[in-house]
Each structure stands twice: as C-alpha cells, then as structure tokens.
N, C-alpha and C positions, 0 to 999 in steps of 0.2 A: 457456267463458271462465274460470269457476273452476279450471278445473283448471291451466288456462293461468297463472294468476297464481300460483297455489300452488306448480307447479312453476319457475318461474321463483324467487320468494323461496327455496324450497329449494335451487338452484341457486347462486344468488350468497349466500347464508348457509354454505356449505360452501366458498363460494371465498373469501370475504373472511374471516371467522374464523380462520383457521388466518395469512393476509395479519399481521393482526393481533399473533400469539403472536410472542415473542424466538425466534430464534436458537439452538438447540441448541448449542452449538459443539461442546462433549467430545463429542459422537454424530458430528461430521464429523470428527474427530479433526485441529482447527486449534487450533494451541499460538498464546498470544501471547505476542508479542516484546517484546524491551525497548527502552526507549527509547534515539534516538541518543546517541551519544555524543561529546564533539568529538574530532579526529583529533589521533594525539601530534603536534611540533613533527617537521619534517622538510625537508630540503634536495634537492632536484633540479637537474639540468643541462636547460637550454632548450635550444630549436634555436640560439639562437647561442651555447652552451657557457659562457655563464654561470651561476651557482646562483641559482635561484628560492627560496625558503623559501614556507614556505605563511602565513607571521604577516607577508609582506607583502602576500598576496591576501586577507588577513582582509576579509568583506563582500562578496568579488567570491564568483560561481559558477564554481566551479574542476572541470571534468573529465578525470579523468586516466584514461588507457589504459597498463595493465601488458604486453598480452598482447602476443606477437611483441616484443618489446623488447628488447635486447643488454644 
C-alpha cells in the first residue's frame, strides 16, 4: 500500500511540475507579433457599384475577400 502511494505522489509530482513552469517560447521557435494596427482609409465598389469607404463602416465588422476578385 506504501509503495502504491509513493508511487502515485511520484507520478503526479513529475506531471504537474513541469504543468506549472512558463512556456519556453525561443526553444519552440514562436516569434511574437505586433499589435494590430487600424487599416489606412480606402474606397471599394459594392455589389450595387457604388463606393463603400471603410470610415462609413467604422464600428461594424467588415469582412473582405481579395481572392478570385477582377
């Protein structure tokens, strides 16, 4: 039964310790980014061929698709 408990404390003190420690980051070799930044002032044509500006969607969530585009 001792042996049983023994083993069990050694068991979760080698899993949870390490649980514990930060984050190596430079050993996984992850750069941190910089923070956003707002997007310059820019003008688009909608699906009804009028120009959008993005400083009238200021506050809305705006997702734009570049790819396949003309």
């Amino acid at each position: 039964m001792r042996l049983l408990v023994g083993l069990t404390a050694a068991v979760m003190m080698t899993v949870a310790v390490p649980a514990l420690a930060a984050p190596d980051f430079a050993s996984l070799q992850i750069q941190q980014y910089d923070p956003p930044r707002p997007a310059p002032a820019f003008s688009l044509p909608d699906l009804k061929g009028r120009n959008a500006t993005l400083a009238e969607l200021r506050g809305k969530v705006v997702m734009l698709f570049f790819w396949a585009t003309w």
